[in-house]
C-alpha positions in Angstrom: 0.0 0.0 0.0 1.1 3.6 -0.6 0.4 6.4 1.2 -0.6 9.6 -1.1 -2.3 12.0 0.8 -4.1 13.2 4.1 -6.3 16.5 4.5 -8.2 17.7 7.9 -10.8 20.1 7.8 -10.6 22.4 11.3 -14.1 23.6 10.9 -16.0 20.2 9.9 -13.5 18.0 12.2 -13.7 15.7 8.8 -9.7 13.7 8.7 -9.4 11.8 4.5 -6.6 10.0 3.8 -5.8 8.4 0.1 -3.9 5.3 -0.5 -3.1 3.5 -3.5 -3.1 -0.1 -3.7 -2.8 -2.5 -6.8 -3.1 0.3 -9.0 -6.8 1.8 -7.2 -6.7 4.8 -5.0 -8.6 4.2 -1.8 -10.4 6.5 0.5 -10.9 6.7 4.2 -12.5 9.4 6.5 -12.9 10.0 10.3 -15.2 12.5 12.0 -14.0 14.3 14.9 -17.3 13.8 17.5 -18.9 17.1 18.3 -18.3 17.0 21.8 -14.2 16.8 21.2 -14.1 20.2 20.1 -11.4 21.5 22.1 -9.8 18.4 22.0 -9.4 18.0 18.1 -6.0 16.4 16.7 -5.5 16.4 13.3 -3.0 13.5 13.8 -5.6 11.2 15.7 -8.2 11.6 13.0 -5.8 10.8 9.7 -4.6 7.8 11.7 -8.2 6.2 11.8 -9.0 7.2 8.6 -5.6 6.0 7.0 -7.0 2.4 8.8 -10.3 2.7 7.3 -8.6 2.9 4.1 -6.6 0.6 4.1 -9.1 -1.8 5.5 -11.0 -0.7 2.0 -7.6 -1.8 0.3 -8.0 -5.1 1.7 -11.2 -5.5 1.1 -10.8 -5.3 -2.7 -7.8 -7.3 -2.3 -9.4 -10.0 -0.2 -12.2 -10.3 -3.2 -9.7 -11.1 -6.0 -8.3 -13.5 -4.1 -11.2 -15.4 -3.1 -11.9 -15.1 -6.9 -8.9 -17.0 -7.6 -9.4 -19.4 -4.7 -13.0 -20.0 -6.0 -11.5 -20.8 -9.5 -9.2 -23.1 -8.0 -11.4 -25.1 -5.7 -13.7 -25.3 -9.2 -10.7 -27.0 -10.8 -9.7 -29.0 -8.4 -13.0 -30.4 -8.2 -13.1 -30.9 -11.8 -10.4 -33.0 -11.7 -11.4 -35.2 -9.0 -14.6 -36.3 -11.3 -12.4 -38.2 -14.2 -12.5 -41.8 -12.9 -9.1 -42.4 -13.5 -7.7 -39.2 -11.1 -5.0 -40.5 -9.2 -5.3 -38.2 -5.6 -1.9 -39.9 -4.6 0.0 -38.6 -8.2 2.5 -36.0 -7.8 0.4 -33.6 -9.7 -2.3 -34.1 -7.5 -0.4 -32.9 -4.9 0.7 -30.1 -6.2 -2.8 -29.2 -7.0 -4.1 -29.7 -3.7 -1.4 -27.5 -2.4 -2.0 -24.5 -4.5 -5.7 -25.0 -3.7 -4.5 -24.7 0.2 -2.6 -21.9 -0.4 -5.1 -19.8 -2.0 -7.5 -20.5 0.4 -4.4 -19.5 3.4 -4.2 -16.2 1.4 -7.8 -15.3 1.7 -8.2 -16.2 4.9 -4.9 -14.2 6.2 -6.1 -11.2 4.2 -9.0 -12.1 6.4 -7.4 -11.7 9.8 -5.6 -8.7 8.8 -8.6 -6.8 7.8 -9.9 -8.0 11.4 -7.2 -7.1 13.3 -7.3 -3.6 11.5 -10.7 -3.3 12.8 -9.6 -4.1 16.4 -6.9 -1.3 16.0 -9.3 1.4 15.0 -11.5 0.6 18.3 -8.3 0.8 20.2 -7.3 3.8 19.0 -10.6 5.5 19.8 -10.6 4.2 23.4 -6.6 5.2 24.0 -7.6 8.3 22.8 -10.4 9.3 25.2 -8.6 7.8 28.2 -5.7 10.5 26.9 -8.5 13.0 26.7 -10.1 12.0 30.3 -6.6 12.4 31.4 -5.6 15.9 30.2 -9.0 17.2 31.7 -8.5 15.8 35.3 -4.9 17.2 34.8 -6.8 20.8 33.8 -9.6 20.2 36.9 -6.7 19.6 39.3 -4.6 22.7 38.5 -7.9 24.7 38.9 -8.2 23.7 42.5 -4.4 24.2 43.0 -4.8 27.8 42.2 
């Protein structure tokens, strides 16, 4: 994946970020919640939407390679109807192991996109314990004074 641009908009609290992967451009966004106002980071907002994109990348990627897993399980199965397919040949093998890694490759695409996913929601929540953490640091030096 490349990275090709980011933009955040003060006024709308609206984070975009563009990627480019096998040869498409892809797009995420992130909206800053109304109530973070004061709080608004420019960084913390690209950084989700740079993961929503590149969950978007995956997504497109994770369809072509189903596509060829599909096409392979279809052949494979062709195969196996002649009555005189040997499933102990050599080339059987082989077969069988291509099948198994296509099917490895969509399903690792898969867990990436998942774990993406996971990352987002953990960046929100680090994010508002930071937040809930500069405001009792704010309320504290209030009393102090």
């Amino acid at each position: 994946m490349k990275f090709i641009n980011s933009s955040y908009d003060p006024e709308t609290g609206l984070s975009t970020v563009t990627m480019q992967h096998l040869g498409i451009k892809f797009f995420g966004s992130a909206q800053l919640h109304p109530d973070d106002k004061e709080n608004a980071s420019k960084y913390g907002g690209c950084v989700i939407a740079e993961l929503r994109a590149a969950i978007s990348a995956l997504k497109y990627e994770r369809t072509i390679a189903k596509q060829k897993a599909d096409e392979a399980i279809d052949f494979m199965k062709a195969c196996e109807g002649y009555a005189n397919f040997d499933k102990d040949s050599p080339t059987a093998k082989v077969m069988y192991r291509q099948v198994n890694r296509r099917i490895k490759r969509v399903n690792d695409i898969t867990d990436e996109i998942n774990n993406l996913m996971k990352e987002i929601q953990e960046q929100i929540y680090k994010r508002k314990i930071v937040i809930n953490a500069i405001k009792r640091k704010k309320e504290l030096s209030k009393k102090d004074k």
